[in-house]
Structure formats: C-alpha cells, structure tokens
mmCIF file of the N, C-alpha and C atoms, coordinates in Angstrom:
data_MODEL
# 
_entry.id   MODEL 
# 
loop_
_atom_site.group_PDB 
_atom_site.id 
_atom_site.type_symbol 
_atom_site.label_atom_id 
_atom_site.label_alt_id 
_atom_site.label_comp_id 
_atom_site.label_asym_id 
_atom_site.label_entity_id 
_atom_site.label_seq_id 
_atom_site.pdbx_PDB_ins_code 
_atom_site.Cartn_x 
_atom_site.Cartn_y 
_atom_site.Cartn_z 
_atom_site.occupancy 
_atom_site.B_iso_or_equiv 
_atom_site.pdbx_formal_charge 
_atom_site.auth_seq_id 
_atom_site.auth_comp_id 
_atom_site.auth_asym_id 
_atom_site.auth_atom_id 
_atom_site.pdbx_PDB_model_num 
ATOM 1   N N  . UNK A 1 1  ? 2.662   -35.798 14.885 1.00 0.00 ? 1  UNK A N  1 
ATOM 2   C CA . UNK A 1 1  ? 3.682   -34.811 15.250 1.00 0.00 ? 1  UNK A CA 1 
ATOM 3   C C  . UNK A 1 1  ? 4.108   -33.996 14.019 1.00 0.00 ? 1  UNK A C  1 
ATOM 4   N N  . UNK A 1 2  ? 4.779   -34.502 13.070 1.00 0.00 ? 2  UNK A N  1 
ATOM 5   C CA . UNK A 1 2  ? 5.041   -34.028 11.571 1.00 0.00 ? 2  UNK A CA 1 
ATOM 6   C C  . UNK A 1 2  ? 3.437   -32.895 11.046 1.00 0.00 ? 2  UNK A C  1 
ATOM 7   N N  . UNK A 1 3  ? 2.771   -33.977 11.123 1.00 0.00 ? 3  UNK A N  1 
ATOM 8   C CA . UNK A 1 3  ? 1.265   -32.881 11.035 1.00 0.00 ? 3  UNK A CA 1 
ATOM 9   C C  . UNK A 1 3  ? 1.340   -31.550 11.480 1.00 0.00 ? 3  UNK A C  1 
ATOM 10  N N  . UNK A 1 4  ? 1.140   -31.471 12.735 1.00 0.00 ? 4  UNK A N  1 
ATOM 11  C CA . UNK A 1 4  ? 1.321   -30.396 13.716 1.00 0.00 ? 4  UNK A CA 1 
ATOM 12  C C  . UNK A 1 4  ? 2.039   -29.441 12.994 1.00 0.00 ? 4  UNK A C  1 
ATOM 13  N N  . UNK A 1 5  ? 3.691   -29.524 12.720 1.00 0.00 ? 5  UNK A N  1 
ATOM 14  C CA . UNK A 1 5  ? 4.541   -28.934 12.948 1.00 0.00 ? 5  UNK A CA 1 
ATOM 15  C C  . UNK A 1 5  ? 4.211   -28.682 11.273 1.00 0.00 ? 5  UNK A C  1 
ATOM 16  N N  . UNK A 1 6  ? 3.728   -29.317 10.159 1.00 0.00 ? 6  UNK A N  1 
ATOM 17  C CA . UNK A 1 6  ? 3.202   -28.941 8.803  1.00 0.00 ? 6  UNK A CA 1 
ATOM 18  C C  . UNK A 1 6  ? 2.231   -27.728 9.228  1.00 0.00 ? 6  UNK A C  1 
ATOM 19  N N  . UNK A 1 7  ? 1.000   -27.723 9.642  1.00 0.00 ? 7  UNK A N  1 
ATOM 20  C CA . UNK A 1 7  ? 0.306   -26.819 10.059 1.00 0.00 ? 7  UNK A CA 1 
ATOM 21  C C  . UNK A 1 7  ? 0.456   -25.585 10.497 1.00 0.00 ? 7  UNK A C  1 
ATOM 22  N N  . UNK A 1 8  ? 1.966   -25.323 11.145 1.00 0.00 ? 8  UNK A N  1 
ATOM 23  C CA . UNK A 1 8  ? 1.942   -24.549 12.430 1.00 0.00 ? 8  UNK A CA 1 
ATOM 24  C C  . UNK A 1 8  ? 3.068   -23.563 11.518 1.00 0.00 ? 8  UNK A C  1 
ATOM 25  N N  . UNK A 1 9  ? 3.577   -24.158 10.772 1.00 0.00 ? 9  UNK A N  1 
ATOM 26  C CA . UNK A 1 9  ? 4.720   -23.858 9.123  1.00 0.00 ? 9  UNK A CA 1 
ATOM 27  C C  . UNK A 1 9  ? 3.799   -23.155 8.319  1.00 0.00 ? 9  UNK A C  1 
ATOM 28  N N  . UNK A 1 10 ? 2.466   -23.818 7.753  1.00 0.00 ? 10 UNK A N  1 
ATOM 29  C CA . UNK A 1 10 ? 1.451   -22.971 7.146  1.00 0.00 ? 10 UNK A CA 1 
ATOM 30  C C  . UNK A 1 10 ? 1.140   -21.685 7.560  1.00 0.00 ? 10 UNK A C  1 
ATOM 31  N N  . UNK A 1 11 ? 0.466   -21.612 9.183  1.00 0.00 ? 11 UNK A N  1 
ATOM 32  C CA . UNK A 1 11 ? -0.112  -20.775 9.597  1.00 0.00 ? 11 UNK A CA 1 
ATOM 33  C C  . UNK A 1 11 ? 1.323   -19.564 9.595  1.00 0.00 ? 11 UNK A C  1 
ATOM 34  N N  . UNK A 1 12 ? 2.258   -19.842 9.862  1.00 0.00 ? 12 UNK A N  1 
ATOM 35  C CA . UNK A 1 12 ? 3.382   -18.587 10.201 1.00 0.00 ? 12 UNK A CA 1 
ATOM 36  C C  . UNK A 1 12 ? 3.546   -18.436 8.829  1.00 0.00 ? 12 UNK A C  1 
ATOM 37  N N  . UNK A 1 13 ? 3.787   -19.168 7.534  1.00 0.00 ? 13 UNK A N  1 
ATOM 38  C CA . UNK A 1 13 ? 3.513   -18.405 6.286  1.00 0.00 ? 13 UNK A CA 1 
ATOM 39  C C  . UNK A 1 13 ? 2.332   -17.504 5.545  1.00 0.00 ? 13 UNK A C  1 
ATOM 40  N N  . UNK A 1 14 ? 1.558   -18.199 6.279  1.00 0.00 ? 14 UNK A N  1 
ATOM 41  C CA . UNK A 1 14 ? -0.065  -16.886 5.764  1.00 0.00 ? 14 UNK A CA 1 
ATOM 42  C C  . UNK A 1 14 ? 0.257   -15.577 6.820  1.00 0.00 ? 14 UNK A C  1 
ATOM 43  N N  . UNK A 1 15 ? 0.715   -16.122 7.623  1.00 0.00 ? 15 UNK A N  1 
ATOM 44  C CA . UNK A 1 15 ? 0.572   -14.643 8.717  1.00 0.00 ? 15 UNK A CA 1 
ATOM 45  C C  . UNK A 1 15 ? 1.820   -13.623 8.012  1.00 0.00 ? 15 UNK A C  1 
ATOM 46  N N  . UNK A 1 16 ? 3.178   -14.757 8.068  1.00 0.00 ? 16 UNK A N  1 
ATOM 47  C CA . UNK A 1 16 ? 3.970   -13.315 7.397  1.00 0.00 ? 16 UNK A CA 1 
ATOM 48  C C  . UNK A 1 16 ? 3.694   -12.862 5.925  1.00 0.00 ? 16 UNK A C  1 
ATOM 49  N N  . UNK A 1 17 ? 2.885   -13.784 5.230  1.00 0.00 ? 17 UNK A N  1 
ATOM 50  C CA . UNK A 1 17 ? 2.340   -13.241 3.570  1.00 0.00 ? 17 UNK A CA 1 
ATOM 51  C C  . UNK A 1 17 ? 1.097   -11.864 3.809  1.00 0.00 ? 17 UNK A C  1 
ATOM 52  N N  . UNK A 1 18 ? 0.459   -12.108 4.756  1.00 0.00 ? 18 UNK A N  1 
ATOM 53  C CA . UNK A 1 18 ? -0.451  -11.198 5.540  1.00 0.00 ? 18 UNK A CA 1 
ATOM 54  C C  . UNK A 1 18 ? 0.716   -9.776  5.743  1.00 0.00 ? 18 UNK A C  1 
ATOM 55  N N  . UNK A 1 19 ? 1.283   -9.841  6.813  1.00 0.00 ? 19 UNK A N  1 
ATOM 56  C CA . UNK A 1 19 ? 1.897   -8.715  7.318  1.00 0.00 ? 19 UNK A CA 1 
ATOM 57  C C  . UNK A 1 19 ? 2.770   -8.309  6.068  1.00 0.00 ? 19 UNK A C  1 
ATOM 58  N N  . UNK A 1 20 ? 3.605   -9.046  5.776  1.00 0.00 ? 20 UNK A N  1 
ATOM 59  C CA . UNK A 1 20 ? 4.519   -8.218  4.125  1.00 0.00 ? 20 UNK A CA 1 
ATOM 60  C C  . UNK A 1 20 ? 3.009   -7.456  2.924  1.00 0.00 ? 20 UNK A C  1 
ATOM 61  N N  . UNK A 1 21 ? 2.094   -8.000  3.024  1.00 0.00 ? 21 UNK A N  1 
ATOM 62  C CA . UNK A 1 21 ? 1.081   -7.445  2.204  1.00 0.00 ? 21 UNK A CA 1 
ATOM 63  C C  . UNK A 1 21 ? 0.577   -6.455  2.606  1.00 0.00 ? 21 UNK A C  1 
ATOM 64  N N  . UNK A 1 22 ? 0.355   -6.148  3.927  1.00 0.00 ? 22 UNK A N  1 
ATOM 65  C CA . UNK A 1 22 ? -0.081  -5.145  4.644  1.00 0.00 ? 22 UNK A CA 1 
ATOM 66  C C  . UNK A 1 22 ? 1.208   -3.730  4.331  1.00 0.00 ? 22 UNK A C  1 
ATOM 67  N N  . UNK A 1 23 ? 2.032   -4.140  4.766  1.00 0.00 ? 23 UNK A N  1 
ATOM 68  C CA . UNK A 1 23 ? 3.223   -3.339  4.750  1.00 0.00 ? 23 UNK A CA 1 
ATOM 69  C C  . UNK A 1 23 ? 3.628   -2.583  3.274  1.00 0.00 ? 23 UNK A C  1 
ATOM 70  N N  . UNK A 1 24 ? 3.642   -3.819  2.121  1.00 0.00 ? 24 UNK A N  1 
ATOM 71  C CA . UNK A 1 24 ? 3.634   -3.124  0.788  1.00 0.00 ? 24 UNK A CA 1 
ATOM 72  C C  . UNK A 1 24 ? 2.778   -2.195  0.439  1.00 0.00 ? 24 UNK A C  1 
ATOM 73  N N  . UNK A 1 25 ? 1.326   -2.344  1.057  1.00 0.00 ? 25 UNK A N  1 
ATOM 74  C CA . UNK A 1 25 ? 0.157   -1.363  0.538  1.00 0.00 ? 25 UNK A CA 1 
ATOM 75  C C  . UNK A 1 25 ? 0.210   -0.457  1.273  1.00 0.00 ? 25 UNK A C  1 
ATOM 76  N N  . UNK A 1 26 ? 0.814   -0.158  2.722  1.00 0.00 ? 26 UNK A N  1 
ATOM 77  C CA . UNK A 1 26 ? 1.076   1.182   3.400  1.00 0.00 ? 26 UNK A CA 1 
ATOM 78  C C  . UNK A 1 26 ? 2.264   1.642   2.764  1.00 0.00 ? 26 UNK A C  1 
ATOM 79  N N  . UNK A 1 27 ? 3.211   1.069   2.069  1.00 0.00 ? 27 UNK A N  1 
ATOM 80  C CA . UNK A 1 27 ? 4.085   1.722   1.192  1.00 0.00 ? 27 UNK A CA 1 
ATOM 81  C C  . UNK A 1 27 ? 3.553   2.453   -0.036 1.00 0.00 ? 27 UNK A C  1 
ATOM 82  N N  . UNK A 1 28 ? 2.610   1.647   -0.528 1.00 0.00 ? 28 UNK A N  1 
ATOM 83  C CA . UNK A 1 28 ? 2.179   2.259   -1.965 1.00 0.00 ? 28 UNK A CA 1 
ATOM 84  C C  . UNK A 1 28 ? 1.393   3.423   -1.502 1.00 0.00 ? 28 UNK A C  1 
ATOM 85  N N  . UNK A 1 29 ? 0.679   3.437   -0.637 1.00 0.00 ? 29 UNK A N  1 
ATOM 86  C CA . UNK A 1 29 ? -0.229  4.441   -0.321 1.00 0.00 ? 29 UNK A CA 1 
ATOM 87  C C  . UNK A 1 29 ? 0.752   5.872   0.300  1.00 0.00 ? 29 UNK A C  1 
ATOM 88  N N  . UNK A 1 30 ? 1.768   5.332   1.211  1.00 0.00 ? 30 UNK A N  1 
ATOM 89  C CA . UNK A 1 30 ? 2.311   6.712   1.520  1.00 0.00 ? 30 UNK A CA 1 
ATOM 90  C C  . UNK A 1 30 ? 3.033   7.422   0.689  1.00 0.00 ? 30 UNK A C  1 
ATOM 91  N N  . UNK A 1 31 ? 3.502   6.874   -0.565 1.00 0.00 ? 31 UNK A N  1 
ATOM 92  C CA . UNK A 1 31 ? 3.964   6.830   -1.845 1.00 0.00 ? 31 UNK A CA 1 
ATOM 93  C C  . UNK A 1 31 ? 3.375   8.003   -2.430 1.00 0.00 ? 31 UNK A C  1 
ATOM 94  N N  . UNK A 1 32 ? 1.444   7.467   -2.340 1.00 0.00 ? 32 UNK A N  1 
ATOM 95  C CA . UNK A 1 32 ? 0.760   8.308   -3.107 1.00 0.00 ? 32 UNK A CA 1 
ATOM 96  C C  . UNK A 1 32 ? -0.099  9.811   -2.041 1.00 0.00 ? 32 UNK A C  1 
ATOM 97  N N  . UNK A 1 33 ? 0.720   9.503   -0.905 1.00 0.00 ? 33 UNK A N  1 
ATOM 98  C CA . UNK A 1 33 ? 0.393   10.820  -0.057 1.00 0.00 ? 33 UNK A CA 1 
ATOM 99  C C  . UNK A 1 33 ? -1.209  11.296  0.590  1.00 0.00 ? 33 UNK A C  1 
ATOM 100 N N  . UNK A 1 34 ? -1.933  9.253   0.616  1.00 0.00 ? 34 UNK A N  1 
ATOM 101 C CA . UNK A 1 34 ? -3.005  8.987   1.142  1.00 0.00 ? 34 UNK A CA 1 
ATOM 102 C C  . UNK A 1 34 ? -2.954  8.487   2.491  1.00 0.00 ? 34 UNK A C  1 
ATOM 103 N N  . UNK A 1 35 ? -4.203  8.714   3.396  1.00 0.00 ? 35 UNK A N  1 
ATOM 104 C CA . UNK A 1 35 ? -3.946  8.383   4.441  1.00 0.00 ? 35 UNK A CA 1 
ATOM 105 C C  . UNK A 1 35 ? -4.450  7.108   4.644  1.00 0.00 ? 35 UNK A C  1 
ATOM 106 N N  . UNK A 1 36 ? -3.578  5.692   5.139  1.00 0.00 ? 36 UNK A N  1 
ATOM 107 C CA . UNK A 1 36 ? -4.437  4.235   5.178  1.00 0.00 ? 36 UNK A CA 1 
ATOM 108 C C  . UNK A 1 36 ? -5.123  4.278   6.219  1.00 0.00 ? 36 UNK A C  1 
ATOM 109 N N  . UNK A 1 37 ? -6.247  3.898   6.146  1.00 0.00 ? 37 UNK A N  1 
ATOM 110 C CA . UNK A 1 37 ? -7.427  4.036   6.683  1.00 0.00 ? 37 UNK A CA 1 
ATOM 111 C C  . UNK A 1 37 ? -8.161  2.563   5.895  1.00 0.00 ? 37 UNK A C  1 
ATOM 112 N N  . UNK A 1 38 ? -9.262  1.991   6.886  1.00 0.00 ? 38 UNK A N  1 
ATOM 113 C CA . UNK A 1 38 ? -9.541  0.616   6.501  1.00 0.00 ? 38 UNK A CA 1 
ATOM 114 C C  . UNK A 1 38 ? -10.645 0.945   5.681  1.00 0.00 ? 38 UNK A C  1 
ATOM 115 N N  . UNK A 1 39 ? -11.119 2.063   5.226  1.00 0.00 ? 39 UNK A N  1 
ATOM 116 C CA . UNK A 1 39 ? -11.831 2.486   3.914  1.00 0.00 ? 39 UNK A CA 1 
ATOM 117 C C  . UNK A 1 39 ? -11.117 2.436   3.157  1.00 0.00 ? 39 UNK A C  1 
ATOM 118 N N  . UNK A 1 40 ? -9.990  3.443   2.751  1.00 0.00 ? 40 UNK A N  1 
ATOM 119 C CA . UNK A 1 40 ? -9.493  2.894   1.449  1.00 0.00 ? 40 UNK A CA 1 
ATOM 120 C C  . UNK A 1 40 ? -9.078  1.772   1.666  1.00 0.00 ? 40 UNK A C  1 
ATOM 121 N N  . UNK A 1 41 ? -8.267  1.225   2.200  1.00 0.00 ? 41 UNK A N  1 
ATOM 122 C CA . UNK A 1 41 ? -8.273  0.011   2.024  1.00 0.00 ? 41 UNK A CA 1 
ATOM 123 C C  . UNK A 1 41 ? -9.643  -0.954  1.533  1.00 0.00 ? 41 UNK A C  1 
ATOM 124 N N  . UNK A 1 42 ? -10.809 -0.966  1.648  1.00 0.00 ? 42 UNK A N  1 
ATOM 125 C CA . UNK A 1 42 ? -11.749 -1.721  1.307  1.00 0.00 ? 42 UNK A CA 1 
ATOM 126 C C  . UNK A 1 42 ? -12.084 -1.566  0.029  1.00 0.00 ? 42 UNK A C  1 
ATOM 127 N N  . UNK A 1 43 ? -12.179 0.093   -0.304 1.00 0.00 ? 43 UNK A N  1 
ATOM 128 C CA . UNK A 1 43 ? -12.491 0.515   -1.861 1.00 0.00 ? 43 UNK A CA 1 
ATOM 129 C C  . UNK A 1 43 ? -11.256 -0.191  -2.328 1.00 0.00 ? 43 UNK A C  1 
ATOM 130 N N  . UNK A 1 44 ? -9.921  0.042   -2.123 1.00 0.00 ? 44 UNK A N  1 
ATOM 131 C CA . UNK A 1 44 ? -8.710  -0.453  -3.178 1.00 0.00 ? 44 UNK A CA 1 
ATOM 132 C C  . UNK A 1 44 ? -8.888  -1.738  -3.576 1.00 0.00 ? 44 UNK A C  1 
ATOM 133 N N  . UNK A 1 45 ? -9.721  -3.007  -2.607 1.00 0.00 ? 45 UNK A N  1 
ATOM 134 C CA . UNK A 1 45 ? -9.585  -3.919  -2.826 1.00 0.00 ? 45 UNK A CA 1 
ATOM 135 C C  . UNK A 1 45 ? -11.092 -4.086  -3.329 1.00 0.00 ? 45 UNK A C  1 
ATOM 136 N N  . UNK A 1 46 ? -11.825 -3.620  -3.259 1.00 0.00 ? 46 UNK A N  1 
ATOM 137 C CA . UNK A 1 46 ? -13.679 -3.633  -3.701 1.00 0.00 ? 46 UNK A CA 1 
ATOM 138 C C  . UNK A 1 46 ? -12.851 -3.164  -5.685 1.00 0.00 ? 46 UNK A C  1 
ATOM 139 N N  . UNK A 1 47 ? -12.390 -2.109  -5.829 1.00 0.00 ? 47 UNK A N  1 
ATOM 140 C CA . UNK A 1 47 ? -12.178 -1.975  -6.600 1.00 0.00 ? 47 UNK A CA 1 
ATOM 141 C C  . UNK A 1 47 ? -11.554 -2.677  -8.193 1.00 0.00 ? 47 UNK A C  1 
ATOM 142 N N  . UNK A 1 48 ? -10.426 -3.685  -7.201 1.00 0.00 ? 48 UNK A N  1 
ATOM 143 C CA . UNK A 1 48 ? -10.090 -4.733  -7.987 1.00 0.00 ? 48 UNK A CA 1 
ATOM 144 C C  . UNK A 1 48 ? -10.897 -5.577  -8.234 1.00 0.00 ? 48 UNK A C  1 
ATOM 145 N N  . UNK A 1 49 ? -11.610 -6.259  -7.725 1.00 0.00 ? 49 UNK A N  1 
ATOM 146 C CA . UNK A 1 49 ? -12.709 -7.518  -7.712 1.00 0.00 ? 49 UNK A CA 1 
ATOM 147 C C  . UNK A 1 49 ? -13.913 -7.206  -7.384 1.00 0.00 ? 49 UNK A C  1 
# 
C-alpha cells in the first residue's frame, strides 16, 4: 500500500517537473519573440547536448 502511494507521489512529481519545464521554455521563447514549435524545441535541446 505505502509502495503504491510512493510511486503514484513520484509519477505526479515528474509530471508537474514536466509541465513547469514546459511552461518556463514557452516563457523564454515568447520572451525572445519565437514561435514554440516542437522543432525548436528539439534544436534548443539537440543544441545543449
């Protein structure tokens, strides 16, 4: 039971670390007066690594 409810605590922290990450980079981008699109997005992140 404890398991479960460890797991289920994980998964809703990756998801909202997911969505706040998503959200910061449509900030930075409308910032810079680009349109997000899942290309840049791929170059921005191809780019880093």
């Amino acid at each position: 039971m404890f398991l479960e409810l460890f797991h289920y605590l994980i998964g809703f922290f990756i998801v909202s670390l997911l969505v706040f990450l998503i959200i910061k980079t449509n900030k930075y981008f409308s910032k810079n007066n680009k349109q997000l699109t899942s290309q840049t997005m791929t170059e921005h992140f191809m780019n880093r690594g």
